[in-house]
Structure formats: C-alpha cells, structure tokens
N, C-alpha and C positions, 0 to 999 in steps of 0.2 A: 731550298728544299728540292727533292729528288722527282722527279717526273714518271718515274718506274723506280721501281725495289733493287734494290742491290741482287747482282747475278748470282747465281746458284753457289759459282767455285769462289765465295764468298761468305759464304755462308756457314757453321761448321759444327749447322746443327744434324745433320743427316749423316750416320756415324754408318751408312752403307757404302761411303766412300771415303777412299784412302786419303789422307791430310800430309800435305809434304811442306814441308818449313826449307829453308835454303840459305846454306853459306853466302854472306857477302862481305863489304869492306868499307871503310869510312873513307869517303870520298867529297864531293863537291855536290851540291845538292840535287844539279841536272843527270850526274852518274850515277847517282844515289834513285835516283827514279828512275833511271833504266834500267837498273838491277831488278827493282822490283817489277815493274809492267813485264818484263823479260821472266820471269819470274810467276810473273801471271798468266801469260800467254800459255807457257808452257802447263801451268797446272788447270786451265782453260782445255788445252788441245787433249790432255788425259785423264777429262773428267774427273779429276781430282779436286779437294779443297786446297785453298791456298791457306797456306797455314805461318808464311810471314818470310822476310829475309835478314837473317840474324844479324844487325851491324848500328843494332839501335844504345851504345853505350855515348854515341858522340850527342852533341848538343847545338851547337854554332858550325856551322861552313860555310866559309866566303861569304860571310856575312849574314847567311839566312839560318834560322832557327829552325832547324829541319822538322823537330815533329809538329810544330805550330804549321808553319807551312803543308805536313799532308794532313793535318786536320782540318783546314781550310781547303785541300785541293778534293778530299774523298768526301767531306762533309759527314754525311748519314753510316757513310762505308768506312769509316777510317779507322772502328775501333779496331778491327781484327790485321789492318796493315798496322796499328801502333802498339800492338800484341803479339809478335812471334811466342810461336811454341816452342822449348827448348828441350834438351835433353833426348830428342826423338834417338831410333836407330837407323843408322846409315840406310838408303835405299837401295834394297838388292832384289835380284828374281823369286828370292824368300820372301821376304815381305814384301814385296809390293812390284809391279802389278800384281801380282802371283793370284794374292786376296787382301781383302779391307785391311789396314792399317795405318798408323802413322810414322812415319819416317823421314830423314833431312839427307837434301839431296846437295850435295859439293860440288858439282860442275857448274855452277851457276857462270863462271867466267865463259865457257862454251855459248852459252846463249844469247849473250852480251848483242843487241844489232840485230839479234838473226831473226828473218823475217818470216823465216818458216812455216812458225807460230801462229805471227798475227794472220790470223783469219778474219773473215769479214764479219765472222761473228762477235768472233772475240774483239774486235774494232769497233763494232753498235756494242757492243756493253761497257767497253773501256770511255767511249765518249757517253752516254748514259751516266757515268760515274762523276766523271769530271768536267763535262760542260754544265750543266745547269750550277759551275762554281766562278769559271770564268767567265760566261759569258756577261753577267752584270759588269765585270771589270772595263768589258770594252764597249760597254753601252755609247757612250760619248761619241764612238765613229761608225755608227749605228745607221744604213742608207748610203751611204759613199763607197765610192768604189777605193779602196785601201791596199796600199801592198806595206805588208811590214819585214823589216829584212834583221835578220841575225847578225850584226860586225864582232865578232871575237878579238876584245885587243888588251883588256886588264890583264890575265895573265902570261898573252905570248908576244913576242916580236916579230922581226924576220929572223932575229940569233937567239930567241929562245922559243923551244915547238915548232920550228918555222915550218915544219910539215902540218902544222895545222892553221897557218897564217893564210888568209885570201887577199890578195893585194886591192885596195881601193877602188884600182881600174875597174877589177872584176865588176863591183856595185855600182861604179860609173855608167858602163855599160850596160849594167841589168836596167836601170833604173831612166837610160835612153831609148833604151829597144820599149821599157812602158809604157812611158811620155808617146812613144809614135803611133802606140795604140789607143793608149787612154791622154788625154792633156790635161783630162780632169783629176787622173789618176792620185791618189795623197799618199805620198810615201813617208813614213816613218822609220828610223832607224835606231836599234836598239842595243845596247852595247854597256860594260861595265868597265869604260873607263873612264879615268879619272881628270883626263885629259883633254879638255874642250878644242881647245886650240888645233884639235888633228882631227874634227870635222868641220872644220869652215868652210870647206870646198865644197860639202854636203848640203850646207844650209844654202848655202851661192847658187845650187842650185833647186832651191824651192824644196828642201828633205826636209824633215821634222826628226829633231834627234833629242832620243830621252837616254840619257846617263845613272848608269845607278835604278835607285828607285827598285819599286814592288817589283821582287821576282817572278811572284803571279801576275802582275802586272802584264809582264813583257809576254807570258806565257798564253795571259788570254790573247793579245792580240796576236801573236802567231798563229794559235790555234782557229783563229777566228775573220780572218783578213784573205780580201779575194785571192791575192798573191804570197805567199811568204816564201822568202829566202832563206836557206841555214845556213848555219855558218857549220865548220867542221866543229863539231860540238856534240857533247852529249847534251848540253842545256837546250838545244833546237830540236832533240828526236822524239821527245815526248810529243812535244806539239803537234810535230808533222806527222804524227798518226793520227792525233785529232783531228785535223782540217781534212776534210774530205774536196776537198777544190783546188789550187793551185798550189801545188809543193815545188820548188825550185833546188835542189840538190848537191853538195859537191861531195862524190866519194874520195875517203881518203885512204890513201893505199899505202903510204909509207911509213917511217919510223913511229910507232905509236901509232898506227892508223885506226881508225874506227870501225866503219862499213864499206863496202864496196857496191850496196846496190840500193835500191830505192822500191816502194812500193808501186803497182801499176800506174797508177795516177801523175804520179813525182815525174818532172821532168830533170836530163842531167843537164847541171849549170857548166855551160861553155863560153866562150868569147868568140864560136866562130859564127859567117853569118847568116846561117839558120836559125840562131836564139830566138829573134822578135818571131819571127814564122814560130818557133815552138813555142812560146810564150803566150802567144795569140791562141791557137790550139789548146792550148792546155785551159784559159782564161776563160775561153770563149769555145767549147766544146759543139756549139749548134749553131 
C-alpha cells in the first residue's frame, strides 16, 4: 500500500491540464520501463498528465509478463500506466502547450536516458511510486551493509553487443576495492544467465549469485542496496534512479550505446586507482 497518493501528472482527473500519451515499442521489459519513466519525466517537467506509452499489444518479454509485472511495480498507480489513451492528435504549438488538450507525442526515442527530466522532484515521486512495492522484496537483507551488482550475460557475449559486455575483471575489482572498505560488506550478483559454471570465480570469492528468478526481485535489491553496480543495461536504469545512495556507472558510448552520463550522486565505474577512494566517498559521504 502507498505511503502518499499517486502524483498529480497521474492523475487524469483535472481536465485543465493537457494529457499527452507517447509512441513506443515492444522491447525487453527493463526498455519497456524506460520508455515509460522517460515518458513520465517528461510529462512531470510540463505539467502535463501522463496519459500512457502506446506499445501495450505484447504480452511475454524475456520471460516476464510485462503488464503483471507493472501492476505489481505501480501497485495503486498502475491503472492509468496499463491504460494508454489512443487516437490523440499529434502534439503541436496548436494544440499543446498552446492550451489544454490531449495529444500523442512521437519523439519519445529522443528522451530515452535523458536526464534532463529527472528532477529531484520528479525522482521523490517516481520512488513514492515504486518503492513501497519493492522494498518488501528485499526485506531478507534488511540491516547489512549490501552491494548488489548488475552482470549482463543471457543475451550478450564478447561477439554478440560486445559494446555492452563488461568484462568480469571489471566486478573483480569493484568488488575488491569493497572488501577493503567494508570485510563485512555482502555482495550479491545478479544476472539472467543460464549458465552457472561462469560464476565460480564469483562465489570463490564469497559473492552471492542469483540466476534468473523474480525480475522484481533483482530490481528491489538494486534499488535498495548501499552500493549497486549497472551493468550497461536498460534493466539497471530504472533502479539507479531509485536508490538515492551509491550508484556505480558504466556509460556506454558505442555501437548501440545507451547513456553517456550519470545522475549527481552515480559515481563512473573505472579500473583506475581512484575507484576504492571514490567508492568510499560515494558509500560513506560523512
């Protein structure tokens, strides 16, 4: 249950504000919700209603049942995101800002990452939304100091996306520079492959590795873990807007890249050795 009301540009009962619904595309469930937050932000920043992002005829992505999943993730808020409006008219300086209307805005790929948007406002209502959903998920490691890390490996290799591949080391190292701050520290790592035998090295060294499993699952403990690492991923950007505490980073700039920057908070993930010093900083801000 919700801790406060669902925010205003959710709401789409106040017909003195313009309602904008938005192109989108059947994707993978983590894209699929950056479309929308990206989507929300935007109708957040021009005090408009959100009025939905059209790409709800799919059913199953990568295994998760998408409107089940944001029914579960909005809770109280999810009818009007399981609702697009359709038929609107294009958004133009005629209709909209101009005066009150409803209209469907098609640049929604422009917006994609952009951080513009996310304001600190629009960030207390987005986590308002969706943490009183996860946080029950990661009750269990509730007290302990937690870093939980992104590994992207079911869909890519080094020869396939391999601009969105992070090589092991990277985590190796993340997860050494923690140990020397924390010993107590509990890492878990989180990944949808299928393939056990290509985190041995992880568990060898005292990792906790869950495969597969609850989408929401992995999403609460990102969002909610002192440390969390992304991988190059859209299924990590949702989270790392929610966590207001340590975000670990890697922008990706090349073929297919995603973002290139990080909110103030995020630190960027490198291998050189400043890491544990920014790590520490970011962890341990006082």
């Amino acid at each position: 249950m919700h801790l406060v009301p669902c925010p205003a540009w959710l709401i789409r009962k106040d017909q003195s504000k313009p309602c904008i619904s938005f192109d989108g595309k059947v994707d993978g469930f983590g894209a699929e919700l950056v479309q929308m937050v990206s989507a929300m932000s935007y109708t957040a920043a021009c005090g408009a209603l959100f009025c939905g992002v059209g790409w709800w005829a799919m059913e199953l992505t990568h295994g998760v049942h998408v409107p089940t999943a944001i029914q579960r993730l909005f809770g109280e808020c999810a009818l009007p995101v399981l609702r697009p409006l359709s038929g609107q008219p294009p958004c133009n300086s005629t209709s909209w800002p101009g005066r009150p209307n409803r209209c469907h805005f098609s640049g929604l790929p422009q917006l994609l990452f952009h951080l513009t948007y996310m304001t600190p406002a629009f960030l207390t209502d987005l986590r308002s939304i969706l943490l009183p959903q996860l946080l029950p998920l990661a009750k269990a490691h509730a007290g302990r100091f937690t870093v939980a890390m992104h590994i992207r490996r079911g869909d890519i290799t080094l020869g396939r996306h391999s601009k969105r591949y992070t090589p092991d080391t990277v985590y190796f190292g993340v997860a050494a520079a923690i140990f020397k701050i924390r010993e107590d520290a509990e890492i878990h790592v989180f990944s949808d492959s299928a393939e056990p035998h290509m985190f041995t090295r992880y568990l060898d060294l005292g990792i906790q590795v869950h495969l597969g499993g609850d989408a929401l699952e992995a999403m609460a403990h990102f969002s909610t873990a002192n440390i969390f690492v992304m991988a190059k991923s859209s299924f990590s950007f949702v989270p790392a807007l929610l966590n207001p505490r340590c975000v670990l980073y890697q922008p990706n700039t090349g073929v297919g890249g995603i973002w290139v920057e990080g909110l103030n908070h995020w630190v960027h993930l490198s291998t050189n050795n400043s890491l544990a010093a920014r790590i520490k900083a970011c962890a341990f801000p006082n």
